[in-house]
N, C-alpha and C positions, 0 to 999 in steps of 0.2 A: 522524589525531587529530581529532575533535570537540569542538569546546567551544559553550558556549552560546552564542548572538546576540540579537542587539537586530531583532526582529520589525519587515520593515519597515512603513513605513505605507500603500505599495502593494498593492495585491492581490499576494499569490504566483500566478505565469502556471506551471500544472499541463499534464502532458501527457495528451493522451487521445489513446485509436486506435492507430496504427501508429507513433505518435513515445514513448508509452507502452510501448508492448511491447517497440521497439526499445531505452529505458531500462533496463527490467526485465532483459534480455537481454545488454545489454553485460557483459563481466567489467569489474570494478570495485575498488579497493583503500583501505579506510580504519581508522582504529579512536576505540573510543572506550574512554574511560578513566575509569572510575565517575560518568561524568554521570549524573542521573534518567532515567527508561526515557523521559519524554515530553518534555524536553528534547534527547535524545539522536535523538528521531523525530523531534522539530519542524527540529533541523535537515539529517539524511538529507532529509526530505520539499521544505526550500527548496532546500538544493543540488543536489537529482536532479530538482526540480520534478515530484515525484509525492505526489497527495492522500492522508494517511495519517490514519485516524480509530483513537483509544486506547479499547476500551472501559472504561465505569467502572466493570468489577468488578478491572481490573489496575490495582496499586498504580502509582501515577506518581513516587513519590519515587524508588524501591527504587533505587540504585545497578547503571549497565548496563558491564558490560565487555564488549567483544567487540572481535576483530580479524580485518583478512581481508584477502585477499590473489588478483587476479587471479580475485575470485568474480564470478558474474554478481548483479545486484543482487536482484532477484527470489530465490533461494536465498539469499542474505544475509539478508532482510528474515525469512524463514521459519528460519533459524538464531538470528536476535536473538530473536524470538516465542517458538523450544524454548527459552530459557534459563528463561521463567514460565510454561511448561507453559501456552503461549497459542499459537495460529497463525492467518496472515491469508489472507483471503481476499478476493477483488477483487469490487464488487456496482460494476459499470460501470466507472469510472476511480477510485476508492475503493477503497484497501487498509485493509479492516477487520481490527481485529489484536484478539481478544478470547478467554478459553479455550475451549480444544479442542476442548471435548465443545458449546457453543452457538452457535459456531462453524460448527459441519456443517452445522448447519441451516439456515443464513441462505440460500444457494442457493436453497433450495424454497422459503423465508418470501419471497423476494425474485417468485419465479416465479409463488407463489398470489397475491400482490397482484398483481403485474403482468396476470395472466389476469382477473382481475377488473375491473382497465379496460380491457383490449381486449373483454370482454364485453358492456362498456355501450353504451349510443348514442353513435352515430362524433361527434357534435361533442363530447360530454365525455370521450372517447377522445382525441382529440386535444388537447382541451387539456390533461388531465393526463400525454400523453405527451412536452410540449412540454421540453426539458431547461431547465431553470435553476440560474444560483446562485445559492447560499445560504450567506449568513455569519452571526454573531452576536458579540459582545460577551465582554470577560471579566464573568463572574459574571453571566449569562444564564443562564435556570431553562430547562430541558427544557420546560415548559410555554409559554412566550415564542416557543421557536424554532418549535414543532409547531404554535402557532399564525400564525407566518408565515409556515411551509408552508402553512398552511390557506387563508390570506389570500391570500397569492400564487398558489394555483387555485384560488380562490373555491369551496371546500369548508364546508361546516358540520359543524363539529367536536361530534358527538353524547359525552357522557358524558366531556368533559374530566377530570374529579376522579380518574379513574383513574390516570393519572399522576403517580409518586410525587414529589414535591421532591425537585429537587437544583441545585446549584451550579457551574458548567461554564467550562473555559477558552476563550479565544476561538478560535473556529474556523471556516474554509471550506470548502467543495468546490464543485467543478469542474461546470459544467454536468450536471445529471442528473434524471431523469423524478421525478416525485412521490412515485410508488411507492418507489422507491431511495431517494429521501429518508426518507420514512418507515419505511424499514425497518430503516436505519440509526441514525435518532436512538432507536429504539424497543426495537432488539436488546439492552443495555443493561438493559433491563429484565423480559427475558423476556417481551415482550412484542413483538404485528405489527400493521399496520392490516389493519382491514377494511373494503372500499368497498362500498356499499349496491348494489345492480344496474342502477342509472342513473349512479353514480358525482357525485351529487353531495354526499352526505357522506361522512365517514370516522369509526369508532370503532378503541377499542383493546382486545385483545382477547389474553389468554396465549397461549404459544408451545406448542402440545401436545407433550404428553409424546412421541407417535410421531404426527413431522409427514410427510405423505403428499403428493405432485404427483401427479395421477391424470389421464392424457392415454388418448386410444382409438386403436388403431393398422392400420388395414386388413390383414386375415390371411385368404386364402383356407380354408375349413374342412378341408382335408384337410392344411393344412401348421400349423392352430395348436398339434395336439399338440408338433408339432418345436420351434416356436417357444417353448410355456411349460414345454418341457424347458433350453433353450436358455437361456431367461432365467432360471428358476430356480436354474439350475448359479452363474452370471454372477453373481446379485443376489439372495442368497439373502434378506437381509430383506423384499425387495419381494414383493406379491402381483400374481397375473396372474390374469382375470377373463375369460370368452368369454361375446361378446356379440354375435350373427347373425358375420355377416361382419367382427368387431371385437376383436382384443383388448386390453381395459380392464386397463393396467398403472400400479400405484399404487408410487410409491416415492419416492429424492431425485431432485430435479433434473438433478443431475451423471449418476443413470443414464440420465437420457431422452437425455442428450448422447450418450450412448452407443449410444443405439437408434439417435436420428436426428440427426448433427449436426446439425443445420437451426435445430433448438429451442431450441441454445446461443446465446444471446444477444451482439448483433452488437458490442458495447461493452466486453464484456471483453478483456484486452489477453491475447497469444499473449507466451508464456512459454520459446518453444521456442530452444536453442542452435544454430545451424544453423554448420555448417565456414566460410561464411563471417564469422563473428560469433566464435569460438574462436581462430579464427588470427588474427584481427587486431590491432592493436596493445592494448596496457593502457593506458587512459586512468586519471588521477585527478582525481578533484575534490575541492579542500581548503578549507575557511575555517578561523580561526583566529588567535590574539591569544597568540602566548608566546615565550618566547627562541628566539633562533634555533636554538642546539643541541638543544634538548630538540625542537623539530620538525625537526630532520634527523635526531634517534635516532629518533625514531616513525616518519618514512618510511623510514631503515633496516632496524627490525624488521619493516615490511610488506613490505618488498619484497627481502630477506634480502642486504643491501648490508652492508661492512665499512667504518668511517671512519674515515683518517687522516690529524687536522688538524695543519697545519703550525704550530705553537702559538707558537713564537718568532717566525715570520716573522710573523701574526697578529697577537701584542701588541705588535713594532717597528711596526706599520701604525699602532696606536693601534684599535685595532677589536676592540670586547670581546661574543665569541658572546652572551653571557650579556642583550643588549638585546633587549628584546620588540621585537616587529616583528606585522607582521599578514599575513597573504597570505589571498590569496580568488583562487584558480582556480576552473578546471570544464572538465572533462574535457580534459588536456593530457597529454602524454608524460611519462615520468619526468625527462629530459632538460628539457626545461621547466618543469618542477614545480621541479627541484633549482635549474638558474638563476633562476629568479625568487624565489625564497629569498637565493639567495647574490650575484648580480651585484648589487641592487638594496641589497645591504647591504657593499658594498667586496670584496667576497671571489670566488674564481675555485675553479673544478674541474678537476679530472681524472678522467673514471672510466674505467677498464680493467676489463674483465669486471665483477665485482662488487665491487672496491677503487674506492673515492671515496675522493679525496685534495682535502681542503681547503687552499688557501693565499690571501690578499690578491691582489686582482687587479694586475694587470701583474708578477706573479711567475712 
């Protein structure tokens, strides 16, 4: 069960790397029950400590149900997205969650800026590849924040006005290059930067209709036939171009990973369920503010447990289920989860197989 929290006044500490991937990867078990789609993220994203950005063509109120059970977080995150025909997609340690179809693109929007400053002169190569964070305010204008990008690498922001007004919750992310940043505050509007070829300013610029990565691949000439058979089969939208000893292959992102892993970028996090990571124990992580019984039904319909509380011995105790209580784990056993629910509030267990039997402790 999710319910809303009080944002604290600390930075939220995000995972990136190999501490992210291994988040994404764990099986996981929570639910949420008609919270707002971005109240129900903001708190997924503090309690797994993974940076989640809502874009703002998905409605934020819309009430979110979902439940799960022993899923890996990563396919959770991408199950809560199919409910509004939206899906995320990870641009460094950033799980972008915005529709489908604008969605695909951010990959290659992400990989054309980025080629654009390793293009420039290695000192403004560097410093726009230098990761930072980046927060802002509630009721911060999209214009505010892209100009504290701009500020913060000392970029000149050509043709500002572009940028439509709007009104924005307050938000962070995790260490990440210029480019990342700007592609994210910008996708939102159908729109990507574009760095000038020295990289020291940046304009904005629409997202074409058929956005293209175009990299050259060393092909001996007697093998490119096979090769633009090859890739043609594989990546039918892409075009493949010969060029001397080269062939010039235009398409997403995600296919170049395909050509050459090498090209996929070092900061996205690995996704993958590996047998040790399946077998292992189900952690959950809860926060939470409601009677005690109504969160031991919510962890019993996730984790498909039967209760039965000993209700007279209970109310001779003087101890009424019905008192709110709060619990805030992160990532603990079920067995821990259920004690620290019920020891901390007078009450004792038993579970056998999948029967929990509540009674007052020292009974």
């Amino acid at each position: 069960m999710l319910q809303p929290i009080v944002i604290r006044a600390e930075p939220p500490q995000f995972r990136t790397g190999s501490a992210l991937s291994s988040a994404l990867s764990r099986p996981t078990g929570f639910e949420i029950s008609g919270d707002p789609r971005r109240n129900a993220l903001e708190v997924i994203s503090h309690q797994f400590g993974v940076a989640l950005f809502l874009d703002r063509r998905i409605d934020p109120d819309a009430p979110l149900h979902y439940r799960t059970q022993d899923t890996p977080l990563g396919t959770a995150l991408k199950e809560i997205a199919s409910q509004f025909d939206a899906t995320i997609t990870w641009l460094g340690p950033v799980g972008y969650i915005g529709p489908s179809e604008k969605v695909r693109k951010l990959q290659t929007v992400r990989a054309i800026a980025m080629n654009q400053v390793k293009n420039s002169p290695l000192q403004f190569e560097r410093r726009l590849s230098q990761p930072r964070i980046l927060s802002w305010d509630r009721l911060a204008t999209p214009e505010e924040i892209m100009r504290a990008v701009t500020e913060n690498y000392h970029l000149r922001w050509n043709h500002a006005e572009r940028l439509p007004h709007d009104l924005w919750p307050a938000g962070q992310f995790p260490p990440i290059d210029c480019a990342t940043q700007c592609t994210i505050l910008l996708a939102g509007f159908d729109a990507m930067p574009r760095f000038d070829p020295t990289a020291q300013s940046v304009e904005i610029e629409p997202i074409k209709q058929k956005l293209v990565l175009r990299r050259s691949y060393a092909a001996a000439p007697d093998n490119q036939t096979q090769l633009i058979k090859q890739w043609g089969q594989r990546f039918p939208h892409a075009e493949v171009q010969r060029e001397g000893s080269k062939l010039i292959f235009s398409g997403l992102a995600e296919d170049h990973w395909q050509i050459d892993p090498a090209t996929r970028p070092d900061d996205l996090p690995e996704q993958k369920q590996d047998d040790s990571i399946s077998s292992g124990p189900q952690v959950y992580t809860l926060r939470v503010e409601a009677p005690i019984e109504a969160i031991l039904a919510a962890i019993a319909r996730q984790t498909g447990l039967t209760i039965q509380w000993q209700r007279q011995a209970i109310d001779a105790a003087g101890i009424n289920p019905q008192k709110v209580v709060k619990l805030d784990v992160h990532e603990v056993s079920l067995e821990t989860l259920i004690a620290e629910l019920l020891k901390t509030n007078g009450l004792d267990y038993v579970l056998e197989g999948k029967q929990l039997t509540v009674k007052p402790s020292g009974k």
